[in-house]
TIDRENPA-189784 format. One record per residue: residue in three letters; residue number from 1; x, y negated, z negated of N, C-alpha, C, O in turn. Coordinates in steps of 0.001 Angstrom, whole numbers. Atoms other than C-alpha are relative to their C-alpha. Layout:
N
[pt 'ALA' NUM [X Y Z] [X Y Z] [X Y Z] [X Y Z]]
...
***
This chain:
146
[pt 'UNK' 1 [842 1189 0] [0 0 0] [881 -1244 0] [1668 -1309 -945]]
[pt 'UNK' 2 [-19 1439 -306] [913 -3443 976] [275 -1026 -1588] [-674 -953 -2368]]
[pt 'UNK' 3 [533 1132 606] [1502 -6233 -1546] [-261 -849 -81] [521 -1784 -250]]
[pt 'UNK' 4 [678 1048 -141] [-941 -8252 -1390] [-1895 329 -970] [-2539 1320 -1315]]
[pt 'UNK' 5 [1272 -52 1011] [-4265 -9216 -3428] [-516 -1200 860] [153 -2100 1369]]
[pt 'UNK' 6 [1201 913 -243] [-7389 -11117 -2283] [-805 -623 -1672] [-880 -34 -2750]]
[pt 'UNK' 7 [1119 350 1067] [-9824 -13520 -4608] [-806 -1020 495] [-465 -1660 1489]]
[pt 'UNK' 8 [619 1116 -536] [-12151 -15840 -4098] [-638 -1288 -759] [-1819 -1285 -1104]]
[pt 'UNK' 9 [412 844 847] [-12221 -19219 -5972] [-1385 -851 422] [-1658 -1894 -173]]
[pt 'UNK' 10 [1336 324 -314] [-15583 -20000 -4429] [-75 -1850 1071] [848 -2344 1718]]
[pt 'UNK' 11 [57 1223 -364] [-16565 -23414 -3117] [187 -1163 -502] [-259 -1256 -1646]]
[pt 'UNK' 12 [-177 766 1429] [-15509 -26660 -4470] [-1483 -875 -820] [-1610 -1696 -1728]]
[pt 'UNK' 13 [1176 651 896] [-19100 -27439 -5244] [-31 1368 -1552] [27 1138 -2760]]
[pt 'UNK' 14 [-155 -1113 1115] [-19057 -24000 -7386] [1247 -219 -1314] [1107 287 -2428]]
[pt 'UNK' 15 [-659 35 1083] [-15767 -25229 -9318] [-336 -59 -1457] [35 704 -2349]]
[pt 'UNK' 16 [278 973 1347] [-16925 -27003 -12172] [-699 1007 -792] [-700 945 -2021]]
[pt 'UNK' 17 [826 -917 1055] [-19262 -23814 -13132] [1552 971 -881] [1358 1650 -1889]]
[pt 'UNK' 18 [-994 -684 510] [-15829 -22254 -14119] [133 -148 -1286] [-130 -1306 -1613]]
[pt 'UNK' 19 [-110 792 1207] [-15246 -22421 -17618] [1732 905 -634] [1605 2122 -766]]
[pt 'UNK' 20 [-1184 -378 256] [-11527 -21464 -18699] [1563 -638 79] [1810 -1635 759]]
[pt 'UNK' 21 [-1541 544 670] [-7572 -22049 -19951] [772 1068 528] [525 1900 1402]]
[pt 'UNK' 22 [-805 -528 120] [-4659 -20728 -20515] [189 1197 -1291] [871 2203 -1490]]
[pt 'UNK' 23 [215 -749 1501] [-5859 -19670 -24102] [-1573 -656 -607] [-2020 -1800 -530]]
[pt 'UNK' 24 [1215 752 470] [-9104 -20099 -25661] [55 -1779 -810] [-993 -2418 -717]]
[pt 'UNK' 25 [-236 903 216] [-7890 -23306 -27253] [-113 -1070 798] [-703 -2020 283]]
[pt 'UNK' 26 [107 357 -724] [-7524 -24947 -24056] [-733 -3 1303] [-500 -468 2419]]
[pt 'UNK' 27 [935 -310 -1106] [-10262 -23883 -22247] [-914 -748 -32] [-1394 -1105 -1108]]
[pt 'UNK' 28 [927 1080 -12] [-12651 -26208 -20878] [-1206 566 1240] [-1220 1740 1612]]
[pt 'UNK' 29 [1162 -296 -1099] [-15865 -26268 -18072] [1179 -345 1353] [2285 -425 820]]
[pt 'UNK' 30 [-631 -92 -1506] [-13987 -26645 -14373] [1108 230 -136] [1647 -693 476]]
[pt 'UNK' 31 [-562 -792 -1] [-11274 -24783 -15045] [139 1254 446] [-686 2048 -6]]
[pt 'UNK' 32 [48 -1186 106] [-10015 -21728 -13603] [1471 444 354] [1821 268 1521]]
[pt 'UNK' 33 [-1138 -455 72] [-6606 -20330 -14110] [-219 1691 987] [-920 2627 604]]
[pt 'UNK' 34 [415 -746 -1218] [-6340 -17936 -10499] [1098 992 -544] [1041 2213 -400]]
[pt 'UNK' 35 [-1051 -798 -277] [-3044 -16926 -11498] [-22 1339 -1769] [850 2112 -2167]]
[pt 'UNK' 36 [-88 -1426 681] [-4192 -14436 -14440] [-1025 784 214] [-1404 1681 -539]]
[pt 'UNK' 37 [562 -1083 -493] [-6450 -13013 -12276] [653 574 1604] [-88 785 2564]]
[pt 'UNK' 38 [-817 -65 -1123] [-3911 -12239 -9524] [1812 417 -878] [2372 48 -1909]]
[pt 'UNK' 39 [-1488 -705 604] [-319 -10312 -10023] [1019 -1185 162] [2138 -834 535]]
[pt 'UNK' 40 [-851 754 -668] [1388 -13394 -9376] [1610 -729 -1369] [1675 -1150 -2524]]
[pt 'UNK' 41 [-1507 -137 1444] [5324 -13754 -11198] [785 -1135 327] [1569 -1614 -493]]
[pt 'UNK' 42 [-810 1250 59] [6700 -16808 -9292] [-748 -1588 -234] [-233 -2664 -537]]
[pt 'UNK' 43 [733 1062 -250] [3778 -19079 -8991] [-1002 305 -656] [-1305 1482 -848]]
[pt 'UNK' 44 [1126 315 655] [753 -20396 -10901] [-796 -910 953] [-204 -1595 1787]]
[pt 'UNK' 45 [402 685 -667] [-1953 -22001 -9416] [-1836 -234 -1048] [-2557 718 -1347]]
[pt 'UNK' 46 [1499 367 750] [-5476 -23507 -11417] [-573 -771 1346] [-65 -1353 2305]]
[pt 'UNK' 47 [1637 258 -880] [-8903 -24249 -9605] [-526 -889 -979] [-1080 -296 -1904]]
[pt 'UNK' 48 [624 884 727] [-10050 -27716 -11419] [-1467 -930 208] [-1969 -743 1316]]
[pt 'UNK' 49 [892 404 -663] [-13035 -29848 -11284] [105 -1214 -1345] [524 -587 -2318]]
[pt 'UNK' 50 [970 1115 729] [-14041 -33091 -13596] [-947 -1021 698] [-920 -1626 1769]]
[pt 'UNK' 51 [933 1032 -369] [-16831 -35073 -13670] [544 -1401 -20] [1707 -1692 -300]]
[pt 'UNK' 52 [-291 1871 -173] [-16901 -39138 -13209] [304 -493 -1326] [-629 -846 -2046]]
[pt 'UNK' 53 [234 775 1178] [-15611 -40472 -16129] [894 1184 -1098] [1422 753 -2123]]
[pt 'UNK' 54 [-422 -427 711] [-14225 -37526 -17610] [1982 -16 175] [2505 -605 1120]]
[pt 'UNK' 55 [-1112 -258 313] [-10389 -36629 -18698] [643 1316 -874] [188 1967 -1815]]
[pt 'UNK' 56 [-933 -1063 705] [-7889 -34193 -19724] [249 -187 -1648] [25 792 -2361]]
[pt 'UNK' 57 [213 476 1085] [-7513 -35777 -22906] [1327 67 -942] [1604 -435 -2031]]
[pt 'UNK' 58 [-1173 45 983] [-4240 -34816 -23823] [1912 -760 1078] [1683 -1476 2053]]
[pt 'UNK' 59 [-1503 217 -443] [-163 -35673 -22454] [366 1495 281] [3 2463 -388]]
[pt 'UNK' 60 [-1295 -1717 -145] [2044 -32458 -21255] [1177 -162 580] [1283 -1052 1424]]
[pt 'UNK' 61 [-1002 -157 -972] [5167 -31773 -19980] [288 1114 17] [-361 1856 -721]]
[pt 'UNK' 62 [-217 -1099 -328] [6983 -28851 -18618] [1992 7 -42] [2789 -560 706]]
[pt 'UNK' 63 [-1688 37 -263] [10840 -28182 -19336] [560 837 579] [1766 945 356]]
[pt 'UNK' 64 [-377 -574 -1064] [11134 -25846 -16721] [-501 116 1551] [-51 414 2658]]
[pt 'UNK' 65 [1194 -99 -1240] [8107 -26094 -14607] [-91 -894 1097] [-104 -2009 576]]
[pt 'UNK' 66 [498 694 -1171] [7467 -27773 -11451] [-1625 -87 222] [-2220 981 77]]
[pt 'UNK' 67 [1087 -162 -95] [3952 -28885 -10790] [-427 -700 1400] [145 -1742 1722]]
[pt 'UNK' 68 [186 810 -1248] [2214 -29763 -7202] [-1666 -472 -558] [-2510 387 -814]]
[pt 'UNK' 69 [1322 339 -16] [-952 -31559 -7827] [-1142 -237 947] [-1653 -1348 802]]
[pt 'UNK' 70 [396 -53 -1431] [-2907 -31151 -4719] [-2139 -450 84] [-3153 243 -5]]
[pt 'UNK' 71 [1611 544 234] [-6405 -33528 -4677] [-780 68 1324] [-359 -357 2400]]
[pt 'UNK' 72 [827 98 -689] [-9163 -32991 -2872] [-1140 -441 787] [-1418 -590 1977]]
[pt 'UNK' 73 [908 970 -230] [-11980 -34614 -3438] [-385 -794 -1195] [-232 -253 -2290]]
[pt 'UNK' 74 [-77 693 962] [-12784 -37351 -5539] [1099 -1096 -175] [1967 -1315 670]]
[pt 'UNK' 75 [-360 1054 96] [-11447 -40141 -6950] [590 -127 -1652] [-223 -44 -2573]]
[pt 'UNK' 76 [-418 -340 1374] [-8899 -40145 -10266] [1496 -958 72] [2009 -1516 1042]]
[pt 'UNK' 77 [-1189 534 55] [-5694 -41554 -11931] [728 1092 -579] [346 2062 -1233]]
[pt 'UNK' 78 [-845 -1208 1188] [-2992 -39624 -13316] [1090 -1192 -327] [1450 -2073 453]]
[pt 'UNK' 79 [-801 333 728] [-596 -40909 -15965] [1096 323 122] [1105 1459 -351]]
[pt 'UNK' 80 [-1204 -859 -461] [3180 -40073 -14892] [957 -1012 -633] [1319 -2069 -118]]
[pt 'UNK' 81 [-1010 383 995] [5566 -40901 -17926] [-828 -1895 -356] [-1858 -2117 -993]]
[pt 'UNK' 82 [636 1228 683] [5036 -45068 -18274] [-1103 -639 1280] [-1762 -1663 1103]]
[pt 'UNK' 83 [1089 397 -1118] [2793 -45102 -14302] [-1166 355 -369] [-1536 1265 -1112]]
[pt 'UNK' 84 [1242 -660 -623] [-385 -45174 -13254] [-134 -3 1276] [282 -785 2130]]
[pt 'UNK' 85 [-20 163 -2136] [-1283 -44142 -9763] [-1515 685 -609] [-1838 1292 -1631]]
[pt 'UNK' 86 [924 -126 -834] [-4529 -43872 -8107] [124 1532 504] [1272 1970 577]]
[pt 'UNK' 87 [-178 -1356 -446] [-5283 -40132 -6804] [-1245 -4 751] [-2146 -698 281]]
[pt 'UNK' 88 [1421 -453 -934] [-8172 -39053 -4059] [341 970 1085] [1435 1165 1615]]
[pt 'UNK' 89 [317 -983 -1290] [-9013 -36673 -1517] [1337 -33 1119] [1355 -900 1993]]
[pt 'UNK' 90 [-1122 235 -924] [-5621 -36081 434] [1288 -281 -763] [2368 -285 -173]]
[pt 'UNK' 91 [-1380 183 746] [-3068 -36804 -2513] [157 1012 -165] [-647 1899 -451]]
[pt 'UNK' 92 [-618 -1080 681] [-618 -34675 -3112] [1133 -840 -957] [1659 -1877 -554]]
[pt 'UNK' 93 [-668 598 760] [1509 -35452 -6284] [1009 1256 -816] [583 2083 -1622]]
[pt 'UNK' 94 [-1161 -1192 814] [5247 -33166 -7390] [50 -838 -1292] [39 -2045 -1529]]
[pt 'UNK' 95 [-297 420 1847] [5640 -33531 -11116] [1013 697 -178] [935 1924 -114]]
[pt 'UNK' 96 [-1397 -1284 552] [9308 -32243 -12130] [-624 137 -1805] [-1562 -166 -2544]]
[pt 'UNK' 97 [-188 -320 1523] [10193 -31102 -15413] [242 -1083 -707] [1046 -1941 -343]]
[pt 'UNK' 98 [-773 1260 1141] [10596 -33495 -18234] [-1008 -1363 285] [-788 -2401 -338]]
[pt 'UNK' 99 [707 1139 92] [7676 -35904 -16976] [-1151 441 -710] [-1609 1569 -524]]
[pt 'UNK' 100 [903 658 392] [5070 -37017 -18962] [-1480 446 887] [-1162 356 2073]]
[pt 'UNK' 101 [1339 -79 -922] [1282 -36202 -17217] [-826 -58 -767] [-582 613 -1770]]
[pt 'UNK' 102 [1253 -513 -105] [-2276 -36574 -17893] [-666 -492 1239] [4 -854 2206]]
[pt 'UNK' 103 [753 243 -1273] [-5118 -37332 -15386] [-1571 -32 -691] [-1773 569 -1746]]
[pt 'UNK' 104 [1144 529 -117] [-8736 -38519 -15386] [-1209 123 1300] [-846 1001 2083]]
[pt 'UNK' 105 [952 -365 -571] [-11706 -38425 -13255] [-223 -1795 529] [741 -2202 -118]]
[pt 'UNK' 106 [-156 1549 214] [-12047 -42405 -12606] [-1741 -197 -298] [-2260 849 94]]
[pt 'UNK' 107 [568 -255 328] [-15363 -43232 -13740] [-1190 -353 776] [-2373 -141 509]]
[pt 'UNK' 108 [777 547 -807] [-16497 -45033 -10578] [-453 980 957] [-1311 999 1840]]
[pt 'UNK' 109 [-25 -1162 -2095] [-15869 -41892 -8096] [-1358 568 -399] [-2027 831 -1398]]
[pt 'UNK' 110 [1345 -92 -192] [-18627 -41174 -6482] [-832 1684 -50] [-1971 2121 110]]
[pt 'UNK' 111 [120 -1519 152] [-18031 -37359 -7051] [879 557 -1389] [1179 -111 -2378]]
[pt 'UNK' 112 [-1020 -1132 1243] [-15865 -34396 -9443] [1140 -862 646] [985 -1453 1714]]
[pt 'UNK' 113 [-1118 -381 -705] [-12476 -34903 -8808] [237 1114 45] [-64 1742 -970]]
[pt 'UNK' 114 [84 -1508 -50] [-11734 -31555 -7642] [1700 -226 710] [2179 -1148 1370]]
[pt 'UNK' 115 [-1287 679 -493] [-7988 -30755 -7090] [494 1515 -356] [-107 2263 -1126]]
[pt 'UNK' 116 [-307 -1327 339] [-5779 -27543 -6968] [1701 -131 -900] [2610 -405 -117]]
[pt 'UNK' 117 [-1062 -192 371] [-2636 -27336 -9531] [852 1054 354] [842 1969 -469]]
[pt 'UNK' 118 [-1318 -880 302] [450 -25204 -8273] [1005 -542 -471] [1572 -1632 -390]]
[pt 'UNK' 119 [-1568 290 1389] [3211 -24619 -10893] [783 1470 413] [289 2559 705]]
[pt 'UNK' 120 [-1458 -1156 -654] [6675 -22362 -9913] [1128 -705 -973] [1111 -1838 -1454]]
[pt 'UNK' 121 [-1382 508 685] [9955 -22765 -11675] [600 1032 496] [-120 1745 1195]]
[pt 'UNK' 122 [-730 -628 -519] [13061 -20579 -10868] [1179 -485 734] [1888 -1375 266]]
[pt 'UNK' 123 [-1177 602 -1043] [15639 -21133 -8002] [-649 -976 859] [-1790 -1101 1304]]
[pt 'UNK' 124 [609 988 -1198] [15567 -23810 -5842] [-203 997 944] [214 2123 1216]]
[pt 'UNK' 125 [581 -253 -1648] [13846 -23532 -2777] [1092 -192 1216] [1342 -1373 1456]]
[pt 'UNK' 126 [-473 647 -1372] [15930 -23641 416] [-554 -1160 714] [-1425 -1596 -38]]
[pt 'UNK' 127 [44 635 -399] [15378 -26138 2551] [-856 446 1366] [-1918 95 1881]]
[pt 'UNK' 128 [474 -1519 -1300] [14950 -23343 5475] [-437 973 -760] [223 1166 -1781]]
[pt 'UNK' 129 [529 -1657 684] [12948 -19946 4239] [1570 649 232] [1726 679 1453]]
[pt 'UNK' 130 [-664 -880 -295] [16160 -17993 4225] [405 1756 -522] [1398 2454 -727]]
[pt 'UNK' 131 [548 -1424 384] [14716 -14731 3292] [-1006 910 957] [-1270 2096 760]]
[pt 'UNK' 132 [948 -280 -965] [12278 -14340 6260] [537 758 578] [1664 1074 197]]
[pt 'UNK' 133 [-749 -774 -744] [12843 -12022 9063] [-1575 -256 1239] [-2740 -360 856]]
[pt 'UNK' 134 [1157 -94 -1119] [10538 -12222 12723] [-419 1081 618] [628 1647 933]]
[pt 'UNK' 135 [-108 -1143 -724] [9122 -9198 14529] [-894 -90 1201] [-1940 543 1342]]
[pt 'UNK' 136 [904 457 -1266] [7987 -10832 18082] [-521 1377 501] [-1584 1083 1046]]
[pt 'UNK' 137 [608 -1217 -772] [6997 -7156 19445] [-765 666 -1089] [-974 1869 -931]]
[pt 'UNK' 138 [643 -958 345] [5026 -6238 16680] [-1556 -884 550] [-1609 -2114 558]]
[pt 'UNK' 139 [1641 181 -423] [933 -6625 17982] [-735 -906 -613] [-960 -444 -1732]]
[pt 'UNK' 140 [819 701 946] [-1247 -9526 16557] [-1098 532 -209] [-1614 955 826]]
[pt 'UNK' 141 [938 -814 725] [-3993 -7988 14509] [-1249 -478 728] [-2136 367 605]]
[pt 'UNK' 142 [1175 507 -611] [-6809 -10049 16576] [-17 529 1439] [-1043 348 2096]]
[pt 'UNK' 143 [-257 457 -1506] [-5499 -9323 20083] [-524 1904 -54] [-322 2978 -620]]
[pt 'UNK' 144 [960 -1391 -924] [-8044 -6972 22404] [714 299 1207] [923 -382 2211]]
[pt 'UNK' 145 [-743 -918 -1063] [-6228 -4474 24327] [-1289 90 1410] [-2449 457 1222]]
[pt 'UNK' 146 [1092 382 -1095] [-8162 -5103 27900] [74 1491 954] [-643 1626 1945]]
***
């Protein structure tokens, strides 16, 4: 068998019914932590949602972690050490290690902010994949033999 796993975090109108953390402590409503329902050992990835007006409520940082903040829809700020920035539909925002974050919902947007967190730490990344390999003669899985 192959490794690989399927899931399906639903639609982003469905987010917000999510209710879950990292630990019951930190578990909230549009939450959904993908990566402890998935075998996954280099990468993390959460399924978020807040309403207009709402917030995270706390500060974090990560002293190893990398975080991509990847927004979707909606309209929010996030807090990054002594900034504020603006966030909506189409931001993407890297957070290294050692910064400062929270984030908000802004209270005007006219929707959730809905937004996907991936987090990885480890070796750097190349620059180039240099682990790949190509196999032009093997068959694409769609293509009708005529």
């Amino acid at each position: 068998m192959s490794d690989y796993e399927v899931t399906s975090i639903g639609s982003l109108d469905a987010w917000r019914e999510h209710y879950g953390g990292f630990d019951a402590a930190r578990s909230r409503d549009g939450r959904r932590v993908v990566d402890h329902e998935l075998t996954m050992t280099y990468i993390g990835l959460t399924a978020n949602a807040l309403e207009p007006g709402e917030e995270a409520g706390y500060w974090h940082s990560h002293a190893r972690i990398e975080e991509l903040y990847v927004f979707l829809e909606g309209f929010g700020e996030m807090g990054l050490d002594d900034d504020l920035i603006q966030v909506s539909g189409g931001s993407v925002v890297r957070v290294g290690p050692g910064v400062w974050r929270t984030w908000r919902a802004r209270p005007d947007s006219t929707g959730q902010l809905r937004w996907l967190c991936i987090r990885a730490g480890g070796e750097q990344l190349p620059d180039l994949p240099d682990d790949s390999s190509r196999n032009p003669e093997k068959p694409m899985p769609w293509a009708v033999e005529e």
